[in-house]
N, C-alpha and C positions, 0 to 999 in steps of 0.2 A: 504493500500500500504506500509506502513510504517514496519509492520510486515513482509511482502516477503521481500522487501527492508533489513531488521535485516537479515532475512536467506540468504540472499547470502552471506554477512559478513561471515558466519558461515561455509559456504562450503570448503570443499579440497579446499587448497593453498601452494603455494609453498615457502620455507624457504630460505631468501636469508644472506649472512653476512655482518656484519658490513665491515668499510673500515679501512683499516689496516695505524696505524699511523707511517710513518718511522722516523720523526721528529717535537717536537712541545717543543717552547721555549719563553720564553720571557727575556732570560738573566738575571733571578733572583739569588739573593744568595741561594736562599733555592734550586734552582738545580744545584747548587757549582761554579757560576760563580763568579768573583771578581771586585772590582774597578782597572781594570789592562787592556792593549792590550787584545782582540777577540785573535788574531794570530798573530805575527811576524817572524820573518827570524826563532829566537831559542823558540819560547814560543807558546803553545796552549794551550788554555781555553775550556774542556771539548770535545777533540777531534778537534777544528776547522781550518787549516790550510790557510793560507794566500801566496799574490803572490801581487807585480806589479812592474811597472813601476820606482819608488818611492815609496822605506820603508818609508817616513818621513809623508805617505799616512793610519796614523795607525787607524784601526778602535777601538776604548776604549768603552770597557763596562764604562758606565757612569749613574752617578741617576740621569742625568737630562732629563729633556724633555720625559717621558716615557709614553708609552700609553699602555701596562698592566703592573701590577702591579710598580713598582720602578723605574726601568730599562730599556736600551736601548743603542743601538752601534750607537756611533757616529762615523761621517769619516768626518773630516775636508780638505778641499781640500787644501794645501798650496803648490801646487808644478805644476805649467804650464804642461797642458797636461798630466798629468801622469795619469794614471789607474791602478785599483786595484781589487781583488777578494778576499771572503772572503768564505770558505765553509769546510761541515763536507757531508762525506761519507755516503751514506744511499743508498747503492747499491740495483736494484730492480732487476728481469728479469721477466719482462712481457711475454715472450714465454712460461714458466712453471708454471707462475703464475695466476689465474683468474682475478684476477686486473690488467686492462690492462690500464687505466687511473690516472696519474700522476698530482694531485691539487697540487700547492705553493702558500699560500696567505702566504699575510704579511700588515705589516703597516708601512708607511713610511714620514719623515716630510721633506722636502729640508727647507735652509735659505740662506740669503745672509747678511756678514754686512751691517750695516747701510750705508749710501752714497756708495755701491758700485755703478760703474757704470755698467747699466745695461749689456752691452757688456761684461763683466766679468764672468758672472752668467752663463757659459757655459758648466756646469759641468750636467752630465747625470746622475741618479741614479738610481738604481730598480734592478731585480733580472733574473740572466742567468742559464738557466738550460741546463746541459749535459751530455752523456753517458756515456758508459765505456770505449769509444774510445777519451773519454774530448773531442768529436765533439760538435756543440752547436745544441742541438733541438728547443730550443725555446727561446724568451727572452722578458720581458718588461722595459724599460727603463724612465724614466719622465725626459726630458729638461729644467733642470732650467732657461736658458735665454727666453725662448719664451713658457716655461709651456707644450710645446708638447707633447704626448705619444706617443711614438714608441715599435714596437714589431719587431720581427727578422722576414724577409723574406728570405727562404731559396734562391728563387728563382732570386733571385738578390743578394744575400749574403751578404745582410746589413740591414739596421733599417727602418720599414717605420711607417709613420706618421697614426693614427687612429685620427677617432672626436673626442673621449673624450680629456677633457683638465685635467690637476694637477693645481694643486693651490702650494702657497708658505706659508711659518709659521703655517699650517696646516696639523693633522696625516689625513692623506688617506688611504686607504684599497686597495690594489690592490692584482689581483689573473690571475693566468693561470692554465688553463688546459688540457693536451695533451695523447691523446689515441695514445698507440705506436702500436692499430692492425690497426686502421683508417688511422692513421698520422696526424688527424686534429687538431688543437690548435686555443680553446678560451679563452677570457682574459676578466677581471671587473677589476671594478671602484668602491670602493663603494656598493659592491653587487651589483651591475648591469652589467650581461655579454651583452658584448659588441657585436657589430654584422657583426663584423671583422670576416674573418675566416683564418687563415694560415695553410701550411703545416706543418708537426715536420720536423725536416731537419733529411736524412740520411732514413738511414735503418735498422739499430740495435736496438733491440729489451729491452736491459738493460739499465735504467736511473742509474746514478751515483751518483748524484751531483745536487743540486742548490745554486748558490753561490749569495750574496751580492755580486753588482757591482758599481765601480765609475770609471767612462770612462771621460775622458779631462776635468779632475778638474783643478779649476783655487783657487778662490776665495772662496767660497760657502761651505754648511754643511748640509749633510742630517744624521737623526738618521733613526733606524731599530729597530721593536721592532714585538711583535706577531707571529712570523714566523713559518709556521707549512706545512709540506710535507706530503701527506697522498695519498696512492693510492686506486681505487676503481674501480668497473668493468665498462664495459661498460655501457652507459646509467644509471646511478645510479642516482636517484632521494634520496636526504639524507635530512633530515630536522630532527626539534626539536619538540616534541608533549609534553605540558601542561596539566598535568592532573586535571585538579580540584579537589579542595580537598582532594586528596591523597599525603597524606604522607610517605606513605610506600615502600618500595625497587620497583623503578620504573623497576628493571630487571626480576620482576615477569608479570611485562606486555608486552602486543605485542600491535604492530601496526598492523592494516588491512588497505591496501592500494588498492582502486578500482581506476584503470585508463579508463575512461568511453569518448565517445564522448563527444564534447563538448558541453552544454545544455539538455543530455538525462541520459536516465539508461544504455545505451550502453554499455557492457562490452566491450575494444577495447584489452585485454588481460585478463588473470585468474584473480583470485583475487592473492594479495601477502602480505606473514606475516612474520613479523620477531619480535624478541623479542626487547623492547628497550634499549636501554643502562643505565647504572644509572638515565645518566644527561637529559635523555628522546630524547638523538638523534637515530632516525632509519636510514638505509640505505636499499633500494630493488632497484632492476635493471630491464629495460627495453629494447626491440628491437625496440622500436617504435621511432619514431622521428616525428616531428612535436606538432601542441598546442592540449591539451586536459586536462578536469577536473579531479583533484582528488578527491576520497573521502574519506575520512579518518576517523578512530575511533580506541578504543581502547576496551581492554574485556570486561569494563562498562561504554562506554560512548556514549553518540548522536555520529551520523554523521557529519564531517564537511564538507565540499565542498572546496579546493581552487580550483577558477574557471582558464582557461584558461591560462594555467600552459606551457609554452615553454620546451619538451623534447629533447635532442639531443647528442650525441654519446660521445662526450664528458660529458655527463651529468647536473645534474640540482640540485645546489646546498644553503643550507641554508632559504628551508624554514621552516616556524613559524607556527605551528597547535594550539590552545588552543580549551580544551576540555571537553565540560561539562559530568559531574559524574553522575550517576542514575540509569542507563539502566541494572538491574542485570539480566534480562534476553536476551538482546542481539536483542531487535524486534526494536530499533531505535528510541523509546518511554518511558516514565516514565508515570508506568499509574499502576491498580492495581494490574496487574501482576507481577510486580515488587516486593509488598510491599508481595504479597503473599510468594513469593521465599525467601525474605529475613526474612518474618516470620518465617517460617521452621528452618531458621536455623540459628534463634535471641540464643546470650547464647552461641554457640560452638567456637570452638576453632579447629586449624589443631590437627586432629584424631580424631576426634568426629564423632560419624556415623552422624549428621546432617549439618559438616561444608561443606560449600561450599565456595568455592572462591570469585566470584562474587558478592556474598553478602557481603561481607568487603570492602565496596566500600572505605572507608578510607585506607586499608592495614595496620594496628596497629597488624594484627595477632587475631584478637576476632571482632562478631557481637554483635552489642551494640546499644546504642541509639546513639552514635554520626552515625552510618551509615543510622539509620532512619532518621536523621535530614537532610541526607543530599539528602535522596530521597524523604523528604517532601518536601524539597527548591526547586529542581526540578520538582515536581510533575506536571505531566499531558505536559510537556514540549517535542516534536518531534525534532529530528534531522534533517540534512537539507536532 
């Protein structure tokens, strides 16, 4: 079974693209940011322009508190009630574009001084996204007084409260994402989408903008750090695949992606291939929606299974494949057909009438003994 199983992998599939990144930062020097204001009334730092209520509301790149590398924007609230926005332009038009899904995650830490009193602490943080009409499509917000999350509801034209909770003195992950052909908007925690579902507000088809938000700051301080806008198609299932033991330019390899019922060999769509990216992130796209198995592999590796995998229009983001190395023939198996293949064409090198790919299971560019070593280790070893 294991062999037919290998040949489906192998069958016509269709090529999907990576997801296009319109912004991704962590307010490091090394991508020319300073120990200075994000944005004020006369100053921008790499494009980012600012707005509120109260100037005195300054968001400062700062080294402390950072959750990647060094860096991170702080907003000190010192001014009753005032609000602020912080944002750089990364205009989309999802009408001509095939990415029709709008991701923002970010990282975010709120605090309070010491002895505030808690009634103080009333200051909202987190991230608003808007079009090209600066109408609001969507928004999540975390309430420092009572730890709340709220997300924009167009339909009442204000904030409403979801179960997940925020924490205080702690970076959090939080993320949306909104299809402008749908209209629908999901939001995480944590990598955990949540199972809220809102509208995008409006009807315009071009996102603009997502801005760093602080709405009735009193007392309180949140930083901002990881912040990354990327759009992608519909249904885009994007995850990271681990190659074992290869070393070599992971953009020579593909992902094979089976979405299968779940528990069977069900194909519930074609099989789908895309090349991986350096850092071994894929991205393919689906019509489907609802839960179902993937299965996944690479040009030399077992099969993985994640099981019971939640797909939906908005998409399904950031999972983790590790994947074991061997299979130079492609049947789902490390077994002697393997060792044969890679016999042939022990010794060669690209241009060689006997190199083959697949047999480099390391990708150093030459078949050697470290790639016997490493379809030893795996020998005789089935995929799932």
């Amino acid at each position: 079974m294991s062999r037919i199983l290998g040949c489906t992998f192998l069958a016509a599939s269709a090529v999907f693209a990576h997801g296009q990144v319109l912004l991704n930062t962590s307010f490091e020097a090394s991508e020319g940011y300073t120990l200075n204001p994000l944005s004020t009334l006369n100053t921008a730092q790499q494009g980012w322009l600012g707005l509120g209520d109260g100037y005195d509301l300054t968001g400062m790149v700062t080294g402390a508190q950072a959750f990647d590398g060094t860096r991170s924007v702080e907003v000190q609230a010192n001014q009753l009630l005032a609000t602020a926005w912080w944002w750089k332009d990364t205009p989309l038009d999802t009408a001509i574009n095939a990415n029709k899904v709008i991701r923002v995650t970010w990282a975010q830490r709120t605090t309070a001084p010491p002895g505030t009193p808690s009634w103080l602490n009333t200051s909202m943080y987190g991230v608003t996204a808007y079009d090209d009409n600066d109408t609001v499509l969507s928004g999540l917000l975390v309430d420092n007084y009572d730890l709340a999350i709220y997300v924009f509801d167009p339909v009442t034209d204000d904030w409403a409260v979801i179960a997940a909770l925020g924490v205080r003195n702690q970076w959090q992950r939080y993320g949306m994402a909104m299809n402008l052909a749908t209209r629908n908007a999901r939001f995480e925690v944590n990598g955990v989408t949540q199972p809220e579902v809102q509208t995008v507000r409006g009807t315009r088809n071009t996102f603009l903008h997502a801005d760093l938000n602080c709405r009735l700051a009193t007392t309180d301080t949140a930083h901002f750090d990881g912040f990354r806008i990327e759009a992608f198609p519909s249904g885009a299932i994007q995850g990271t695949a681990t190659l074992e033991d290869f070393t070599g330019d992971a953009t020579t390899r593909k992902a094979y992606v089976e979405i299968r019922n779940p528990g069977t060999l069900t194909l519930a769509e074609p099989l789908k291939s895309v090349s991986l990216r350096a850092d071994g992130q894929f991205v393919v796209s689906t019509s489907l929606s609802g839960t179902y198995d993937l299965a996944i592999r690479s040009d030399t590796t077992l099969i993985r299974i994640l099981p019971n995998v939640p797909l939906r229009d908005t998409g399904t983001y950031d999972l983790t494949v590790a994947l074991v190395n061997g299979d130079v023939d492609g049947d789902n198996s490390v077994t002697v057909f393997d060792y044969d293949r890679l016999s042939s064409a022990f010794d060669s090198v690209p241009g060689d009438a006997a190199w083959d790919t697949n047999a480099d299971l390391d990708g150093d560019g030459s078949v050697t003994v470290f790639d016997y070593d490493i379809l030893s280790r795996n020998f005789d070893l089935t995929g799932e």
